[in-house]
N, C-alpha and C positions, 0 to 999 in steps of 0.2 A: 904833633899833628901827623897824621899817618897818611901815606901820597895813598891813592885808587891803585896805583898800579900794584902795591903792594899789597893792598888789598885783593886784590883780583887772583894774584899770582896765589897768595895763598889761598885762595877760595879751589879755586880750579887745581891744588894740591889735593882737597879734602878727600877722604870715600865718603862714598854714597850714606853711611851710618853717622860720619861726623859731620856731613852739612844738615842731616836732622837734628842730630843732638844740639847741631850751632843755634841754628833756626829754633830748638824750643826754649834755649837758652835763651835766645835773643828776646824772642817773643814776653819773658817775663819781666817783671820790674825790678829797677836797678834797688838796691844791686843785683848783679847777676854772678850767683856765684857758681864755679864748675869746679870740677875734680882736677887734681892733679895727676892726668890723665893726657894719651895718644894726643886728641885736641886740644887742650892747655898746650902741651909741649909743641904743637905745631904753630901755635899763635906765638908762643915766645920765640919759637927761630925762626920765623917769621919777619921779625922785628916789629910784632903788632904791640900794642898800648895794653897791661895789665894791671890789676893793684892786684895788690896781697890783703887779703878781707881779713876781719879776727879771725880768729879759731875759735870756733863753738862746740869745739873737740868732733864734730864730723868732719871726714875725709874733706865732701864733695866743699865746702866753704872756704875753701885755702886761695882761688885765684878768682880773681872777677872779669867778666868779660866788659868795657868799657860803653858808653854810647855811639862812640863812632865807630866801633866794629858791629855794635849790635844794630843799629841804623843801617850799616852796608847792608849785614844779612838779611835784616828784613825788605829791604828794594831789590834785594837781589830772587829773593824767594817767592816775593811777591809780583814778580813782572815774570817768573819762570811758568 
């Protein structure tokens, strides 16, 4: 379970490019898989919630953003 605060903190880390990427991530259906990329690597030091998806030999399939980071994003993006 991942507190809000740490949720927050890393939100208000993001740039302006990673909270869209987050948010269009978010917006899709689980899974939700991202690159192993700037964002990825900010959720894991973070100490946010990840799986590791198969590899469907594309890059972008290797981490998945969970439903309670994607739930944040989306209240968070949605009340902005």
């Amino acid at each position: 379970m991942t507190t809000e605060s740490a949720l927050v903190q890393w939100w208000a880390g993001l740039t302006d490019d990673q909270r869209q990427r987050a948010k269009a991530i978010a917006l899709g259906p689980a899974p939700r898989p991202l690159a192993i990329d700037d964002l990825a690597a900010s959720m894991i030091l973070a100490g946010l919630p990840t799986s590791r998806t198969v590899w469907t030999g594309q890059p972008e399939s290797l981490v998945e953003m969970l439903d309670e980071v994607a739930a944040f994003v989306r209240a968070t993006t949605e009340s902005a």
